[in-house]
C-alpha positions as a LaTeX table, in Angstrom:
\begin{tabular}{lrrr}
\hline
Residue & $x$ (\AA) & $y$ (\AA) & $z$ (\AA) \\
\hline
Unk1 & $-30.06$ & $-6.84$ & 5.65 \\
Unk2 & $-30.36$ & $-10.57$ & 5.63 \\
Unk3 & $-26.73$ & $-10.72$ & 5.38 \\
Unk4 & $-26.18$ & $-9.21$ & 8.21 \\
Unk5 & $-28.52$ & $-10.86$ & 10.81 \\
Unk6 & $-27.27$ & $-14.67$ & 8.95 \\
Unk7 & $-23.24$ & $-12.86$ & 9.74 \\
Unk8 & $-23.31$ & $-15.50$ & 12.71 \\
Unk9 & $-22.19$ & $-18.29$ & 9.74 \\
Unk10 & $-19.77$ & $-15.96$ & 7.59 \\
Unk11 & $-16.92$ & $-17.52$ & 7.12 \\
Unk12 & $-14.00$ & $-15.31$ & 8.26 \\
Unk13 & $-10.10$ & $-15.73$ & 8.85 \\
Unk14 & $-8.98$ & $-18.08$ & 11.78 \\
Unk15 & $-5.92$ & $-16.28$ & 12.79 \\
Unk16 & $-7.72$ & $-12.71$ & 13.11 \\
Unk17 & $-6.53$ & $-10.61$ & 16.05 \\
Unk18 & $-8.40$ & $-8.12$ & 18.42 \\
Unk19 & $-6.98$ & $-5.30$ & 16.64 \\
Unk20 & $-9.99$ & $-6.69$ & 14.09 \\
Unk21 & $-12.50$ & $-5.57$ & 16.95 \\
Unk22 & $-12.40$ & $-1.84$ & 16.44 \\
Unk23 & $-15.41$ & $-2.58$ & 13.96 \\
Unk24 & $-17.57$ & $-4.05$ & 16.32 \\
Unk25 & $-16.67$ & $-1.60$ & 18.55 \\
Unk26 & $-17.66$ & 1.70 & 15.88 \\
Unk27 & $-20.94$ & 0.12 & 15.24 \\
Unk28 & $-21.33$ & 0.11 & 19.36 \\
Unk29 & $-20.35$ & 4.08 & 19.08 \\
Unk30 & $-23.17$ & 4.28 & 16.13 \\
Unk31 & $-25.84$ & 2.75 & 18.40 \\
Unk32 & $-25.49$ & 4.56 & 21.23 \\
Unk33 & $-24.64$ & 7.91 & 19.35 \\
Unk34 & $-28.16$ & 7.44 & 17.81 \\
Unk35 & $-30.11$ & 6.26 & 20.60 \\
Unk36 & $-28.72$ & 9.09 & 22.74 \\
Unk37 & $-28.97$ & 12.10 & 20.35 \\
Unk38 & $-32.46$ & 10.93 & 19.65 \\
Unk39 & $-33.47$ & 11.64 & 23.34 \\
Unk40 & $-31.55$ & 14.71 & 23.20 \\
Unk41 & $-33.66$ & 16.14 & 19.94 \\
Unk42 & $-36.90$ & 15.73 & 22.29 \\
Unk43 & $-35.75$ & 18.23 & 24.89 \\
Unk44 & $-33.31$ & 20.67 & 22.71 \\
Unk45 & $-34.50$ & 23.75 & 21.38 \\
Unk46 & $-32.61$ & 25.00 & 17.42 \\
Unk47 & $-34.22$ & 28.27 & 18.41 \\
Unk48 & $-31.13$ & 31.50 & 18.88 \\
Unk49 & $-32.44$ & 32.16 & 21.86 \\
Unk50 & $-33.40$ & 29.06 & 23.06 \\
Unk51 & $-30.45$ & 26.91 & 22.41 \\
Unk52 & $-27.56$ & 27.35 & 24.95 \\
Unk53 & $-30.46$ & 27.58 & 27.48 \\
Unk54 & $-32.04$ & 24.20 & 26.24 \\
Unk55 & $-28.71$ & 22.58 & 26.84 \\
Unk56 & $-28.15$ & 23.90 & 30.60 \\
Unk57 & $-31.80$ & 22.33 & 31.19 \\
Unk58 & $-30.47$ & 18.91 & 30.37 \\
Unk59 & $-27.48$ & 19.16 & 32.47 \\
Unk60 & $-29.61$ & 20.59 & 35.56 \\
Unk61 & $-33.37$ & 20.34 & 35.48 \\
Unk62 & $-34.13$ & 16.74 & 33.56 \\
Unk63 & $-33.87$ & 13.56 & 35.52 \\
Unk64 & $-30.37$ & 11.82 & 34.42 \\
Unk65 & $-30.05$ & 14.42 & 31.22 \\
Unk66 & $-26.76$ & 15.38 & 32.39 \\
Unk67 & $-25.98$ & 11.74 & 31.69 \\
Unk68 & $-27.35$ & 11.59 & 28.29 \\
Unk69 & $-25.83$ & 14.64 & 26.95 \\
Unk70 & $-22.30$ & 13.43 & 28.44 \\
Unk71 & $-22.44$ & 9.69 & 26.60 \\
Unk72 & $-23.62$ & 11.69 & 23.32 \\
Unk73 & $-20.62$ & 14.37 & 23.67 \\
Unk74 & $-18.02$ & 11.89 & 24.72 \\
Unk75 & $-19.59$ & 9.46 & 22.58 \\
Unk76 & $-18.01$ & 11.06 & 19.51 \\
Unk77 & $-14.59$ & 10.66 & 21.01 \\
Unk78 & $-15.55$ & 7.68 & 21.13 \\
Unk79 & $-16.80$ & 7.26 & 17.53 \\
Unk80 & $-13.34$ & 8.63 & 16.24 \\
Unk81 & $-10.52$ & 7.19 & 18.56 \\
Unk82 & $-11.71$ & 3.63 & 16.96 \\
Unk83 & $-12.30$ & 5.32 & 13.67 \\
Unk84 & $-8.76$ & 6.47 & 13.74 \\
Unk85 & $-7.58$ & 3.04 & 14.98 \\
Unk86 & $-9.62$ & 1.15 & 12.21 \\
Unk87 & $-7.91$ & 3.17 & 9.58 \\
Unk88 & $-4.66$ & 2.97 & 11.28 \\
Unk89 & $-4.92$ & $-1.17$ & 11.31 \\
Unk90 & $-6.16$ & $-1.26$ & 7.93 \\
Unk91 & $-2.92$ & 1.25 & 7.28 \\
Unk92 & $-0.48$ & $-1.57$ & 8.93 \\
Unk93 & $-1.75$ & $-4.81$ & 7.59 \\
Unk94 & $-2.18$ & $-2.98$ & 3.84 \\
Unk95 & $-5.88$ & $-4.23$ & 3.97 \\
Unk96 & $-6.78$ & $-1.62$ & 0.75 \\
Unk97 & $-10.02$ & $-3.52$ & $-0.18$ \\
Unk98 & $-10.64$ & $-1.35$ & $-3.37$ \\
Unk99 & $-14.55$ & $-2.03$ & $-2.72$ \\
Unk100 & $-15.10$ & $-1.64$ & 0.90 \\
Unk101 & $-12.40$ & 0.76 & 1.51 \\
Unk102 & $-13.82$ & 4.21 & 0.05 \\
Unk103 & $-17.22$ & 3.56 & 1.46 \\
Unk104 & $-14.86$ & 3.56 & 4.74 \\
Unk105 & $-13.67$ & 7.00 & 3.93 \\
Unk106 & $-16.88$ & 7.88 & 2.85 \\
Unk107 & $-17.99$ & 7.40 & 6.29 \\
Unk108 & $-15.42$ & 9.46 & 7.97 \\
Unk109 & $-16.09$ & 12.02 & 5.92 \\
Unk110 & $-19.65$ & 11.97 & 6.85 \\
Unk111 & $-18.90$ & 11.66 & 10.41 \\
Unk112 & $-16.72$ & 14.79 & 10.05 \\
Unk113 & $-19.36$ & 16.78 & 8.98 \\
Unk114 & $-21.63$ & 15.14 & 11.53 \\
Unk115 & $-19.75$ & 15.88 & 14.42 \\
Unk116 & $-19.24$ & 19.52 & 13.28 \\
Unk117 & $-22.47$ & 20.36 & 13.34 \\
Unk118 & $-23.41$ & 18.60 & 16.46 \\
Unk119 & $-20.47$ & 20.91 & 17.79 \\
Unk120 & $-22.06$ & 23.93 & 16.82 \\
Unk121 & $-25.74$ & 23.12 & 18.46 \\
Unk122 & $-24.82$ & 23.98 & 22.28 \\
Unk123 & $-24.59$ & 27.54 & 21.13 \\
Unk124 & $-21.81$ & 28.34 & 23.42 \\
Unk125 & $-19.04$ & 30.35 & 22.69 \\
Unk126 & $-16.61$ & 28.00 & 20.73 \\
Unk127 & $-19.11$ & 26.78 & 19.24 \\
Unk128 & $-20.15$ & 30.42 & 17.72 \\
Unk129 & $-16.62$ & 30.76 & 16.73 \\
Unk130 & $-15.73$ & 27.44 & 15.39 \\
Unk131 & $-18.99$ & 27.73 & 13.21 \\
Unk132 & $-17.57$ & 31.14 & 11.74 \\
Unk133 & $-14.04$ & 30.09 & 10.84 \\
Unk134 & $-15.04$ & 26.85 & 9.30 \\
Unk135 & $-18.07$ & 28.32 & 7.24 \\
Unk136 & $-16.12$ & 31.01 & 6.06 \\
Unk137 & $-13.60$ & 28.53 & 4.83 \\
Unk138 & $-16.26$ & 27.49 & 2.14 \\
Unk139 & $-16.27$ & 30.79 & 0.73 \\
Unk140 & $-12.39$ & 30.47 & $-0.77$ \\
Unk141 & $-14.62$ & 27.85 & $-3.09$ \\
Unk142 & $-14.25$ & 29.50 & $-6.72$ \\
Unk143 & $-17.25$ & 31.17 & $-8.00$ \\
Unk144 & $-19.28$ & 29.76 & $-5.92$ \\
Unk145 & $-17.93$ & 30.07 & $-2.49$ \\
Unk146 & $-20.10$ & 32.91 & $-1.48$ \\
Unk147 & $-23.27$ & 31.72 & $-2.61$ \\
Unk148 & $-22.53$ & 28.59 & $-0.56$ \\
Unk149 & $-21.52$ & 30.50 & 2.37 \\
Unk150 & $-24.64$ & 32.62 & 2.50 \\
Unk151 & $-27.16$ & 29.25 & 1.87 \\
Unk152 & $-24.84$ & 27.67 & 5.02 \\
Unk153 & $-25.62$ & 31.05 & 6.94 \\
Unk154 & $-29.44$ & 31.40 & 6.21 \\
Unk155 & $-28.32$ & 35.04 & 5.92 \\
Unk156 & $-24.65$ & 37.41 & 5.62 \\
Unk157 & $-23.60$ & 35.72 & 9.23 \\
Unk158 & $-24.03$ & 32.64 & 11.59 \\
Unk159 & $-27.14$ & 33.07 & 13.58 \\
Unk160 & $-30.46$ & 31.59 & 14.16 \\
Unk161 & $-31.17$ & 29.91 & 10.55 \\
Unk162 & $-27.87$ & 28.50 & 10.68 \\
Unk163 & $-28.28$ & 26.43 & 13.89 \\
Unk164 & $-31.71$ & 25.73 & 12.62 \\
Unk165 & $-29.93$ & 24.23 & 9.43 \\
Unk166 & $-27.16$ & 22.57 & 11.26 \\
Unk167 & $-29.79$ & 20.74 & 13.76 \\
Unk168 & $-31.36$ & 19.57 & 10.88 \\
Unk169 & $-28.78$ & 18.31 & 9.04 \\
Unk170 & $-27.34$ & 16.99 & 12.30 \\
Unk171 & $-30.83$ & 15.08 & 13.10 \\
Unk172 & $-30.77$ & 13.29 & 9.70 \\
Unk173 & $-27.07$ & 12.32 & 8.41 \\
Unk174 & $-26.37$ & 9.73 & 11.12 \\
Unk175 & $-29.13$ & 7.69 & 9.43 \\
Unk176 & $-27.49$ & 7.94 & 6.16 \\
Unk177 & $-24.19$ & 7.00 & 8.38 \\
Unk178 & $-25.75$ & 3.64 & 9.37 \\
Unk179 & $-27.16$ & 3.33 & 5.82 \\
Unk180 & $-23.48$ & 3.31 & 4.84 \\
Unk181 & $-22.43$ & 1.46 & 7.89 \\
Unk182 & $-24.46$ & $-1.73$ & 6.41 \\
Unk183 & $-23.48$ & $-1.33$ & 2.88 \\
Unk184 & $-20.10$ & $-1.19$ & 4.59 \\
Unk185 & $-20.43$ & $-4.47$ & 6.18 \\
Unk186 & $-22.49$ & $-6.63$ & 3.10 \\
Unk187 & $-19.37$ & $-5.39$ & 0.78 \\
Unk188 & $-17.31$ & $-7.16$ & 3.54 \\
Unk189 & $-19.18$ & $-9.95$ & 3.74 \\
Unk190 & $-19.06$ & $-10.34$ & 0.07 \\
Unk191 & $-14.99$ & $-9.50$ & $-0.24$ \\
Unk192 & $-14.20$ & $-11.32$ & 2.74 \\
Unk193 & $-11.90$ & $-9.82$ & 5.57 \\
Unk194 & $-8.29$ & $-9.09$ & 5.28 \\
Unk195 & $-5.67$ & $-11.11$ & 8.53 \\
Unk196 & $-2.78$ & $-10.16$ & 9.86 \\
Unk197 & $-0.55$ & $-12.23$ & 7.43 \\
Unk198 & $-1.99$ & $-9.85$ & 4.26 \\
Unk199 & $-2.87$ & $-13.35$ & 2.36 \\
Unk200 & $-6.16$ & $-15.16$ & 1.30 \\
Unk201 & $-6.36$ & $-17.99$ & 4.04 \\
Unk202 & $-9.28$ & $-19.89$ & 1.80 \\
Unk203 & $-9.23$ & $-23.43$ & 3.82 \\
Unk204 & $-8.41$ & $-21.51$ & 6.80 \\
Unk205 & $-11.61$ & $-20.17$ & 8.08 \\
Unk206 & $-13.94$ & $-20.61$ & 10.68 \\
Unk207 & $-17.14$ & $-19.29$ & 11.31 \\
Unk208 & $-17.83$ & $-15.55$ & 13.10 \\
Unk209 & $-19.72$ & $-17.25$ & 16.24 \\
Unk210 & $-18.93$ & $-18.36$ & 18.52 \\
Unk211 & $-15.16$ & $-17.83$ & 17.85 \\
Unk212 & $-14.78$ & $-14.17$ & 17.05 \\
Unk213 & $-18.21$ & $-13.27$ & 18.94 \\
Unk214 & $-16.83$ & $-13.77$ & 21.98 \\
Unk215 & $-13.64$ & $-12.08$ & 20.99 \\
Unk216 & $-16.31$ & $-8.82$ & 20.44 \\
Unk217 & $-18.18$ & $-9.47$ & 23.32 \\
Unk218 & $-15.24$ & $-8.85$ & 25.58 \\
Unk219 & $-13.92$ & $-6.11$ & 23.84 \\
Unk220 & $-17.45$ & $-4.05$ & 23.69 \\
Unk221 & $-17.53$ & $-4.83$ & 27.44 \\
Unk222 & $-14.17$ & $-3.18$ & 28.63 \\
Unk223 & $-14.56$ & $-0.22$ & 26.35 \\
Unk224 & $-18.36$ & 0.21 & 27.87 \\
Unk225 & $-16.97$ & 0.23 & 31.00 \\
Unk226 & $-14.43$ & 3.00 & 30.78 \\
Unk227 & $-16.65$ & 4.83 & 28.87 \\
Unk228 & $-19.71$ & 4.85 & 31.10 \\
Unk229 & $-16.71$ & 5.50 & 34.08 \\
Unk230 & $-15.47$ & 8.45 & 31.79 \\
Unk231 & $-19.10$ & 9.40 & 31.22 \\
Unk232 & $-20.21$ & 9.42 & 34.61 \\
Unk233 & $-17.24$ & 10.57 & 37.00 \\
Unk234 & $-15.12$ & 13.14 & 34.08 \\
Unk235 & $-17.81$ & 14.07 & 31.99 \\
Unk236 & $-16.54$ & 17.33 & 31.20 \\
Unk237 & $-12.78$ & 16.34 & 30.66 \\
Unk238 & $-12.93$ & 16.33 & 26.93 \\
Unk239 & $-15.33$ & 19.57 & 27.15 \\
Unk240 & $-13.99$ & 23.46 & 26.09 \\
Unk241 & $-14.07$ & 25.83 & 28.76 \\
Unk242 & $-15.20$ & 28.65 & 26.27 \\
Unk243 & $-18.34$ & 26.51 & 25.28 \\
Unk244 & $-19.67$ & 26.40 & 28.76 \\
Unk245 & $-20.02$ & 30.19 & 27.94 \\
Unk246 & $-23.03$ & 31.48 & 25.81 \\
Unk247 & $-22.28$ & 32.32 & 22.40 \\
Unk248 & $-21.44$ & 36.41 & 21.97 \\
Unk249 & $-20.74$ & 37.69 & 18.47 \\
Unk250 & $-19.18$ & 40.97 & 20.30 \\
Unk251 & $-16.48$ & 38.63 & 22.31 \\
Unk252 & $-14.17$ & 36.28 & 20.41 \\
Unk253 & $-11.98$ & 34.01 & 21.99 \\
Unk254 & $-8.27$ & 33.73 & 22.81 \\
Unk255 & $-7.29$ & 30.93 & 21.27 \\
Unk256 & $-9.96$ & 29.21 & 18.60 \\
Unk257 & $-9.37$ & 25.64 & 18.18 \\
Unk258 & $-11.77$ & 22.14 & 17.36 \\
Unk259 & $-12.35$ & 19.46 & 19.20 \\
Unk260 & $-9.11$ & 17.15 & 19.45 \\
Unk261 & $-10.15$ & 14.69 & 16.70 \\
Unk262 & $-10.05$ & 17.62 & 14.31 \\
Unk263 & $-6.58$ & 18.83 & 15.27 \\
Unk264 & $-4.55$ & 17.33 & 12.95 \\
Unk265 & $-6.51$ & 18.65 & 9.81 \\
Unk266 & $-6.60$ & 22.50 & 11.58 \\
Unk267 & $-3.01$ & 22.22 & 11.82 \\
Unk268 & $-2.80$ & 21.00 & 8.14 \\
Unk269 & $-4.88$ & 23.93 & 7.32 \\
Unk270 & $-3.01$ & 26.79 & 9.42 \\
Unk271 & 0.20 & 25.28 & 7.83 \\
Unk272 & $-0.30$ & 27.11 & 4.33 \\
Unk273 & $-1.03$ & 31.11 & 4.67 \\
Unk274 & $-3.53$ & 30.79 & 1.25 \\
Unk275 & $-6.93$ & 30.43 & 2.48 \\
Unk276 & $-8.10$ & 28.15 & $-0.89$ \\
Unk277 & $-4.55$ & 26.05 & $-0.37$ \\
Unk278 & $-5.25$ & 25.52 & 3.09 \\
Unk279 & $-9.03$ & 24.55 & 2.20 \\
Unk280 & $-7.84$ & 22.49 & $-0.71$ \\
Unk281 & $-4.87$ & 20.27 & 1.85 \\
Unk282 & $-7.77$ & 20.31 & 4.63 \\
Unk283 & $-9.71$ & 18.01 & 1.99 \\
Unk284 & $-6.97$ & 16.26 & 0.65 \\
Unk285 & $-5.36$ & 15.25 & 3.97 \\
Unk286 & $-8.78$ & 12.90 & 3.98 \\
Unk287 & $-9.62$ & 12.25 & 0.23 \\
Unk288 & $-5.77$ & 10.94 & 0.09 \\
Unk289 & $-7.09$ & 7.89 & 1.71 \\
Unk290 & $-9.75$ & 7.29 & $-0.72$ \\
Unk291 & $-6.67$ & 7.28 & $-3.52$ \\
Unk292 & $-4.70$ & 4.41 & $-1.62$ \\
Unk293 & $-5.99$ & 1.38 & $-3.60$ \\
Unk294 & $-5.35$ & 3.42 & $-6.69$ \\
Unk295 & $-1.64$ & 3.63 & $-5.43$ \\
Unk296 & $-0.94$ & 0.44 & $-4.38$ \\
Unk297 & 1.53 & $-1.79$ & $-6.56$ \\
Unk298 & 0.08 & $-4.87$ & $-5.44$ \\
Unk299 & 3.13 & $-6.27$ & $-3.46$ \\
Unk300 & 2.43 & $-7.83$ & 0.19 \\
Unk301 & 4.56 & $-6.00$ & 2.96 \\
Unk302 & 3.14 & $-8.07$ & 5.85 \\
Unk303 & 6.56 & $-8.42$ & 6.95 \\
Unk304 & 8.64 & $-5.82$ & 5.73 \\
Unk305 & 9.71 & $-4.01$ & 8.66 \\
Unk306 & 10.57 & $-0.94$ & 6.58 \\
Unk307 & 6.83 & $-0.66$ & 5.66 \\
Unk308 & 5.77 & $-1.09$ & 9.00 \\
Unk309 & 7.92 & 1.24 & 10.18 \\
Unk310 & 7.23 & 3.71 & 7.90 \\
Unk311 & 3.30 & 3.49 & 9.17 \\
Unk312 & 5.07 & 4.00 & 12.59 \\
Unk313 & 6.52 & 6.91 & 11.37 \\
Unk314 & 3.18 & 8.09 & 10.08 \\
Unk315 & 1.63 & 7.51 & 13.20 \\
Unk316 & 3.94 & 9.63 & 15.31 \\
Unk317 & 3.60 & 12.35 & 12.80 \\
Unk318 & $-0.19$ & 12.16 & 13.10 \\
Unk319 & 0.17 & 12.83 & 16.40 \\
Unk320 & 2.68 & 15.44 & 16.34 \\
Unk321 & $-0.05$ & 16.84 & 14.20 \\
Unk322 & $-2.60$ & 16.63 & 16.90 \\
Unk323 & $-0.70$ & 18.62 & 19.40 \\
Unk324 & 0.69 & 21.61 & 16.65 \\
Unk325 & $-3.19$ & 22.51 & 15.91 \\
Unk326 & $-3.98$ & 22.90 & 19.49 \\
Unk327 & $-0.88$ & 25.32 & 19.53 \\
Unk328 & $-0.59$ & 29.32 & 18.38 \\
Unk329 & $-0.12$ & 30.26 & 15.03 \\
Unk330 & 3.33 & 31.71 & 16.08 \\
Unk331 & 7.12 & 30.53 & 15.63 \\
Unk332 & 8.05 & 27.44 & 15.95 \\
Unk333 & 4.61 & 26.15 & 15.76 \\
Unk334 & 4.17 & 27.19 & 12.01 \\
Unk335 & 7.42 & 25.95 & 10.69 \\
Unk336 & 6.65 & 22.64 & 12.61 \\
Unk337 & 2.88 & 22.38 & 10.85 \\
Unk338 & 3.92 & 23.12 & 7.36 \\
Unk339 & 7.24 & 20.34 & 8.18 \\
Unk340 & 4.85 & 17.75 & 9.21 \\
Unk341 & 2.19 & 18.28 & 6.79 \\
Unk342 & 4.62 & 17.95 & 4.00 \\
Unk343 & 5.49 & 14.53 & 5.74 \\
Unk344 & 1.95 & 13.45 & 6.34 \\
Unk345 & 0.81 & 13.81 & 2.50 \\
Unk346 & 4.36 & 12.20 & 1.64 \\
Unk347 & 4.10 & 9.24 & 4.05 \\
Unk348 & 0.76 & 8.57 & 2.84 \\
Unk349 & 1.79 & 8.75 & $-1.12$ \\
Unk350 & 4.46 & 6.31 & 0.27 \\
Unk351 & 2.20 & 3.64 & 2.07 \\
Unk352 & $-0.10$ & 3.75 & $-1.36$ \\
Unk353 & 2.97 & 2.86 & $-3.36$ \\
Unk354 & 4.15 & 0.28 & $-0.98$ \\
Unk355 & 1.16 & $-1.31$ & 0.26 \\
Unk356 & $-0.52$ & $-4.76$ & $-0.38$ \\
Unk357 & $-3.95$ & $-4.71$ & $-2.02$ \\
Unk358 & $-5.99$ & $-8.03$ & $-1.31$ \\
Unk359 & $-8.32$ & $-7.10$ & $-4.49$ \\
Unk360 & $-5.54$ & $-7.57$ & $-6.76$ \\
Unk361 & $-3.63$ & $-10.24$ & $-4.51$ \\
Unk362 & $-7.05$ & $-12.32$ & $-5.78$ \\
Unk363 & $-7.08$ & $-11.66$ & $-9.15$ \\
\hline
\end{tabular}
């Protein structure tokens, strides 16, 4: 901890850009993710019958709840448009720190299941639904996939000890979140950061304030801004219809889908017919990034544009992969999942190979 309140002298980089700001910027989406769901808890009720009604009494009855409940739900859009973008710099410079980067992933993964959950407590009808498909998913586990299906449930089927369980475990993981958040950034401290030109600038380094303060300053400011104008003015523009409606086991919906951060890993999973292969890519298509430093043969590609095109390439596919998992499971949507997510895992085993580690660029 005293690392991080003395960060003001770490020496860092001089030639660091603002794509380095996407940090400062996810621990802004960790502050106000737990200040807001912590106000939230006081007034929301993990009871069956209690819960979608709890909900509508924010958004009508308590002064300015409406506007707490929209920073917390748009908040996690938030949280994972700069998570994305931190992964996606650290996948274009080649900045695999082979200490600091799996508690990284370690994170997303966390906030993955996070989110999830928080998904499921409004008790509305996607929620209901989204719950059922994804627990039911654990059950392709071998041997044991039943067994954890049931504990997940409380019972044979999602209902009230499941929410009960998922508030829970929604209350408490954040704080392991910002318990990895810190270990996160004293690893960093200790490594030093990675710079555009993928070298180890050692006489070239100034300290973090006031140089790159500033630079954070100004970039937490703007992003406030349009989020508090998103917040406030187009609060439910991120929102599913379906989950405005209370949960009914007797009615399922149309078309099931996740929130858009997710929609790249549903369409990963829809892409392969066997339920334990799809569960199996699901995981990999996030542990692969854990395996990166592992992969990486230690040459610098800070300027080879094939590299950095390739990541380009990766990029577009990523989002291609977005849009396919919001789509039907019907033709030419299938064919286009199972096409991409062959390129996504490929791509990725690609980048590994390619990329430049700093750990071993020291040794």
């Amino acid at each position: 901890m005293m690392n991080l309140v003395s960060s003001a002298s770490v020496p860092i980089p001089a030639n660091l850009s603002y794509m380095w700001n996407f940090g400062s910027l996810l621990g802004l989406s960790l502050v106000i993710q737990l200040v807001s769901g912590v106000f939230l808890s006081m007034h929301y009720s993990s009871a069956l019958e209690g819960a979608f009604e709890s909900v509508l009494v924010m958004m009508t009855d308590l002064n300015s709840g409406w506007v707490v409940r929209s920073i917390h739900a748009n908040g996690a859009s938030m949280f994972f448009l700069f998570i994305y973008l931190h992964v996606g710099r650290g996948l274009y410079y080649g900045s695999f720190n082979l200490i600091t980067w799996p508690v990284g992933v370690l994170m997303l993964l966390l906030l993955m299941a996070i989110s999830f959950m928080g998904y499921v407590l409004p008790w509305g009808q996607m929620s209901f639904w989204g719950a059922t498909v994804i627990t039911n998913l654990v059950g392709s586990v071998p041997y044991v996939g039943s067994m954890l299906v049931n504990w997940l449930w409380g019972g044979f089927s999602v209902s009230g000890p499941t929410l009960s369980r998922f508030f829970s475990f929604h209350f408490v993981s954040p704080f392991i979140l910002l318990s990895l958040a810190v270990t996160h950034v004293y690893l960093l401290h200790s490594t030093g950061s990675s710079n555009p030109l993928g070298i180890s600038p050692n006489s070239l380094k100034v300290n973090f304030h006031p140089y790159f303060s500033w630079k954070d300053l100004l970039g937490v400011g703007v992003c406030l801004t349009v989020f508090m104008m998103i917040s406030t003015s187009r609060h439910d523009v991120l929102m599913d219809p379906d989950n405005f409606m209370e949960a009914n086991p007797m009615v399922t919906p149309v078309h099931i889908q996740p929130e858009w951060y997710f929609l790249f890993a549903y369409a990963i999973l829809r892409s392969i017919s066997n339920k334990l292969g799809g569960v199996v890519a699901l995981a990999a298509s996030i542990v692969i990034l854990i395996l990166l430093p592992l992969l990486s043969s230690g040459k610098n590609n800070g300027f080879n544009p094939f590299f950095k095109g390739l990541v380009g390439i990766q990029f577009s596919n990523f989002m291609i992969l977005t849009w396919l998992g919001c789509m039907p499971i019907e033709y030419p949507f299938v064919m286009m999942s199972q096409a991409t997510s062959v390129a996504y895992f490929t791509i990725m085993v690609m980048i590994g190979l390619m990329c430049h580690n700093s750990l071993w660029m020291k040794r």
